[in-house]
C-alpha positions in Angstrom: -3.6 -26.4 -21.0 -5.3 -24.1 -23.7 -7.9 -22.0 -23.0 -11.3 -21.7 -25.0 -12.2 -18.1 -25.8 -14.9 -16.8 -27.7 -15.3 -13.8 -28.7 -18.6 -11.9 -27.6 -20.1 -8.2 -27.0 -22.4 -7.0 -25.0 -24.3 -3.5 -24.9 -24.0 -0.9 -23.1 -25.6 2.5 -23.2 -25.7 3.2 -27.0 -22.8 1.4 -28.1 -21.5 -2.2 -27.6 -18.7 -3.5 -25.2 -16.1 -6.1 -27.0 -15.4 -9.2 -24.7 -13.8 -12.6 -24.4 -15.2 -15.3 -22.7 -12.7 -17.9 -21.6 -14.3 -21.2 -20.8 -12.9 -24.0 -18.7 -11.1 -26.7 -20.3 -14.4 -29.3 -19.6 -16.5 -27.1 -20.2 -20.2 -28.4 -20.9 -23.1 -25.9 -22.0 -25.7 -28.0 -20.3 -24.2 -27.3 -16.9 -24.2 -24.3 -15.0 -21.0 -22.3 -14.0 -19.9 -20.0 -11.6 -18.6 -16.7 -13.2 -16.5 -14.0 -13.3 -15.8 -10.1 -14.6 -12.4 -9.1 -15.2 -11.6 -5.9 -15.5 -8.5 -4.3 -16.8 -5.6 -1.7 -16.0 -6.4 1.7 -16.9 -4.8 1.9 -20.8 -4.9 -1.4 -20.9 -7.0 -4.3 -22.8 -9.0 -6.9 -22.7 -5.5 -9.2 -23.9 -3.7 -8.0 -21.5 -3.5 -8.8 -17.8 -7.2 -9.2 -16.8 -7.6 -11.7 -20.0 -4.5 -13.2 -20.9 -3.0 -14.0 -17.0 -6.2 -13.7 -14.8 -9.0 -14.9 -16.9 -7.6 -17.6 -18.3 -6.0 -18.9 -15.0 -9.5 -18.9 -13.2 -11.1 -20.2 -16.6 -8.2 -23.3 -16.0 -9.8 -23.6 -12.3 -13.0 -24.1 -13.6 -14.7 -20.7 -14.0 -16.2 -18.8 -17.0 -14.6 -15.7 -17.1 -15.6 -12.4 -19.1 -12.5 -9.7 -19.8 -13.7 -7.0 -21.8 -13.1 -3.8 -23.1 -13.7 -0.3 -21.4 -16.0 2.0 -22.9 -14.3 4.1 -25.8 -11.0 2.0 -25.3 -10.0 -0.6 -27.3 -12.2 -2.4 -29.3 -15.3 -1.5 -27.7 -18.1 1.4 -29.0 -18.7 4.7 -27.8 -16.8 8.0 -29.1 -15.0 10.0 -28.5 -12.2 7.2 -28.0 -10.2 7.1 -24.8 -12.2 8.6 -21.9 -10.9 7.4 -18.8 -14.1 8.2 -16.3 -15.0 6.0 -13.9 -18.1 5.9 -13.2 -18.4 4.7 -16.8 -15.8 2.2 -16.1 -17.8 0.8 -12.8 -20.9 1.2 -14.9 -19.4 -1.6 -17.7 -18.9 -3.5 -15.1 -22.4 -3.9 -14.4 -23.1 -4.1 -18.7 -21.1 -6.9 -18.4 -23.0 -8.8 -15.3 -26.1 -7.8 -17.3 -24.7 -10.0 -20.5 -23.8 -13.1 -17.8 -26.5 -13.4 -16.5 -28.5 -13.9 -19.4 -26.1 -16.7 -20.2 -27.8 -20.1 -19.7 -24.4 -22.0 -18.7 -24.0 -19.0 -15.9 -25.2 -19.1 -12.8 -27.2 -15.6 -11.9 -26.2 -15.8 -8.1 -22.8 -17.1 -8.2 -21.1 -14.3 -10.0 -17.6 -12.7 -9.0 -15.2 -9.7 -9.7 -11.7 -9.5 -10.0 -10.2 -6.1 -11.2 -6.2 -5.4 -12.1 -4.7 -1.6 -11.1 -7.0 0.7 -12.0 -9.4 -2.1 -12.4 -9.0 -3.3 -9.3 -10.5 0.2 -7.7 -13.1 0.1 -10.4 -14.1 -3.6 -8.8 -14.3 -2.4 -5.2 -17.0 0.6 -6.3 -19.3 -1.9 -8.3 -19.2 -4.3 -6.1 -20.2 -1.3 -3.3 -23.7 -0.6 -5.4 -24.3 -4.3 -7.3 -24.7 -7.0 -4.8 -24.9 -9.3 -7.7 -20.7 -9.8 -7.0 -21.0 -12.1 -4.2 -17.3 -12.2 -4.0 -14.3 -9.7 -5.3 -10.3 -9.6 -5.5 -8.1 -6.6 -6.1 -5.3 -7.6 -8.0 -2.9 -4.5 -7.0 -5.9 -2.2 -7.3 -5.5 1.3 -7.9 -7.8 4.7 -6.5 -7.6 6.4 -10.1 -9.1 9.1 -8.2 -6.2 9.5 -6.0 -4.2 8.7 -8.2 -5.0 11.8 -10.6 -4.9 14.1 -8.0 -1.4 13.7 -6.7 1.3 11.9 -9.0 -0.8 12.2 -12.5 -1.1 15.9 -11.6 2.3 16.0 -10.5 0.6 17.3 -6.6 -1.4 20.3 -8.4 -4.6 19.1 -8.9 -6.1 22.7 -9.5 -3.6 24.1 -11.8 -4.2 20.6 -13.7 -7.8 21.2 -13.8 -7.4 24.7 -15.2 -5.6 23.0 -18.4 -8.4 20.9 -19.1 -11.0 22.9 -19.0 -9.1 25.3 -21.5 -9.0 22.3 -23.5 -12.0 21.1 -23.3 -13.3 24.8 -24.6 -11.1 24.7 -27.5 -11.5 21.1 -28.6 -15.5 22.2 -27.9 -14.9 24.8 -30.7 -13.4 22.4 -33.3 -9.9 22.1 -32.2 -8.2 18.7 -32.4 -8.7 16.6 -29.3 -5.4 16.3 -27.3 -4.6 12.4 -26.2 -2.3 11.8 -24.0 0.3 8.5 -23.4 0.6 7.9 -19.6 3.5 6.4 -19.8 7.0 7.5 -21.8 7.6 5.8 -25.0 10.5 3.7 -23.9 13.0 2.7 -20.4 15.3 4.3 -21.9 13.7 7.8 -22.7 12.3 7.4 -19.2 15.7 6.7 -18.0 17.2 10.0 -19.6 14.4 12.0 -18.7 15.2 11.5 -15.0 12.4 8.9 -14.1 13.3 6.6 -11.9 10.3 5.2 -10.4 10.0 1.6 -10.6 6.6 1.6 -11.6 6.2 4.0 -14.6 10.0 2.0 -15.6 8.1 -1.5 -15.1 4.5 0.2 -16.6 6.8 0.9 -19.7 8.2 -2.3 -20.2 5.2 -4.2 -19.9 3.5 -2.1 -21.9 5.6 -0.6 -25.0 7.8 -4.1 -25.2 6.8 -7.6 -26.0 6.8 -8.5 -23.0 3.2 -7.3 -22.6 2.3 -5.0 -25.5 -0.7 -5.5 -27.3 -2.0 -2.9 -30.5 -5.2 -1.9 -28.5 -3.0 -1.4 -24.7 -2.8 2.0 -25.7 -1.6 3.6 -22.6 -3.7 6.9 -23.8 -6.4 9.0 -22.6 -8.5 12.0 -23.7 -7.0 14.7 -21.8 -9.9 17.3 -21.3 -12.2 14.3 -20.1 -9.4 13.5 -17.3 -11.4 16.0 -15.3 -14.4 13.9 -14.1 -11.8 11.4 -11.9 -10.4 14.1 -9.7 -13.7 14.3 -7.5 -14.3 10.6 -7.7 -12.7 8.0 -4.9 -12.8 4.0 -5.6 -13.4 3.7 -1.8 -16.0 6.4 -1.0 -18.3 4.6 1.3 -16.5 1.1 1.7 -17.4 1.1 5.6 -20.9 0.7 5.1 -21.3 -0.7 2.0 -18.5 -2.8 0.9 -20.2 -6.1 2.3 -18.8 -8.7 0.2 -16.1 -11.2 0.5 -13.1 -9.7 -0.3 -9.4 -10.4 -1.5 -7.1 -7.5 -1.9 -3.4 -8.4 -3.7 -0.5 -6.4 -3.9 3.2 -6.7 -3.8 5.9 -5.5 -1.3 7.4 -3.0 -3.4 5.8 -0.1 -3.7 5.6 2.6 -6.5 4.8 5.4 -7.5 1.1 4.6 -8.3 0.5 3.6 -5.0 -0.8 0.0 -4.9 0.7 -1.0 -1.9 -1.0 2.3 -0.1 -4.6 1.7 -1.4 -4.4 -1.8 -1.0 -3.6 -1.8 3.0 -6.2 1.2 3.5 -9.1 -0.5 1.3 -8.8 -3.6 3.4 -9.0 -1.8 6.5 -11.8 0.0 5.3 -14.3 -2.4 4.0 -17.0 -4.0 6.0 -16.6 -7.2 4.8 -16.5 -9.4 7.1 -14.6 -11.5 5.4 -11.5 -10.0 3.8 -8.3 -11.2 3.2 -5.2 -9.2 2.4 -2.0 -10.9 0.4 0.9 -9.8 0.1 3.7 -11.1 -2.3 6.6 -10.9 -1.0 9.2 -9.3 -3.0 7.0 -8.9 -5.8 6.1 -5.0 -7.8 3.4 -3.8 -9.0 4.0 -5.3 -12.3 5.1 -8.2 -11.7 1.7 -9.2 -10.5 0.5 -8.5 -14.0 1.9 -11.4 -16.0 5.2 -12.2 -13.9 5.1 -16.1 -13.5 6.3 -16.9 -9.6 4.1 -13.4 -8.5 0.6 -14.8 -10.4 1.3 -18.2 -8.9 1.0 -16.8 -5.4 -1.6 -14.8 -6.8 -3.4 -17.2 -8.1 -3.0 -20.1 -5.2 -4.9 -17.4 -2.9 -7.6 -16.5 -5.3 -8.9 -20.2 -6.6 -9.4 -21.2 -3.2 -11.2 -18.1 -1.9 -13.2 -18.2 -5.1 -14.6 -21.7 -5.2 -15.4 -21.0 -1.3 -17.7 -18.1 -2.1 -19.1 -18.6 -5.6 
């Protein structure tokens, strides 16, 4: 069963956010729906896993369902183009609530997040400080903030923070901005460089293959604006705040970017009352992103937990 999609945007601080809405297959503007933000990887896109595997599944279980771009990614506004900062991330997050809401098929106080890697960590910190999200999953959520300052730093955050700040002083004085690809360009370069970590391997096939590629899943960021995530943590404050009802997804094989970690220590964390942790069993990190036996359990957990609590 096809989804319908249109194609929206929404603004945001002085630029606009592109989006897709994906509408249930019955779908009926003169009725009012229970939604949901989806939020993608970090380098990814709105086509990618958060639209084309998450969205659309929930928009098949009767949901309308926004995936949109980040801020300066993709084909959203805002320059210069790919900053990676959180808080900007978590605050499109909230743009996009603001553009549901005004919705008349959308129900103002039956709205949900769900959040894929990077997205994932972004979900858990809006949902901490916007109580519209009654209800949030972490689909193999990521602590970008962790993440930077151990295995994207190589475990030198300082010496790391010293290169971009030289950047950012010569870019400041007209040199040429320095973008970065997180991930090698193939396997197979990844292979002969020495990498054997399954999930920058399984990060690079989805991403620079077929399998998942897309032309705006760039895989790139702005280099001297990478700064701003080292002090920042998805889970600062999740034992007092995080209130919601919450569903936190990972696999059993863990990686380098450390899903499996965050996922096990966010759901300990929160205060939710109601939480719920799931694991797939025998599943990666990326095969939760479009992998079709992983989604299924996936997706079998989140339907039922969303129509409970939106």
């Amino acid at each position: 069963m096809s989804n319908s999609i249109e194609h929206v945007s929404f603004p945001n601080f002085g630029w606009d956010n592109a989006a897709d809405i994906y509408l249930p297959a019955d779908f009926d503007p003169g009725k009012r729906y229970p939604a949901i933000v989806s939020t993608h990887p970090i380098g990814s896109c709105k086509e990618q896993t958060s639209g084309n595997i998450y969205a659309a599944g929930l928009a098949r279980a009767g949901f309308v369902v926004i995936a949109f771009d980040a801020s300066f990614q993709g084909a959203s506004g805002g320059q210069p183009r790919f900053i990676e900062d959180p808080a900007i991330r978590v605050s499109d997050i909230r743009f996009a609530i603001d553009y549901l809401v005004t919705l008349p098929y959308v129900d103002p106080e039956r709205i949900g997040a769900i959040g894929v890697c990077g997205g994932g960590g972004y979900t858990i910190q809006a949902a901490m400080t916007d109580y519209r999200i009654k209800a949030l999953a972490s689909i193999t959520g990521v602590n970008f903030g962790r993440l930077i300052r151990e295995g994207f730093s190589n475990f030198d955050p300082v010496s790391a923070l010293h290169a971009m700040a030289k950047q950012r002083t010569a870019e400041a004085r007209g040199e040429a901005r320095h973008v970065i690809d997180y991930l090698p360009a193939s396997v197979a370069e990844a292979q002969q460089n020495g990498i054997s970590d399954i999930d920058v391997l399984e990060a690079t096939e989805y991403y620079k293959t077929a399998r998942g590629q897309q032309p705006n899943g760039a895989t790139s960021g702005l280099f001297s604006f990478n700064s701003v995530a080292f002090g920042w943590d998805a889970f600062l404050q999740a034992e007092v705040l995080l209130t919601q009802p919450l569903m936190v997804v990972v696999g059993d094989k863990p990686g380098g970017f450390g899903a499996y970690r965050d996922g096990l220590e966010i759901h300990g964390r929160a205060a939710s009352r109601d939480k719920h942790l799931v694991v797939a069993e025998g599943g990666s990190h990326y095969d939760l992103y479009d992998r079709a036996e992983t989604v299924a359990l996936a997706m079998a957990q989140l339907v039922p937990f969303f129509q409970q609590h939106l």
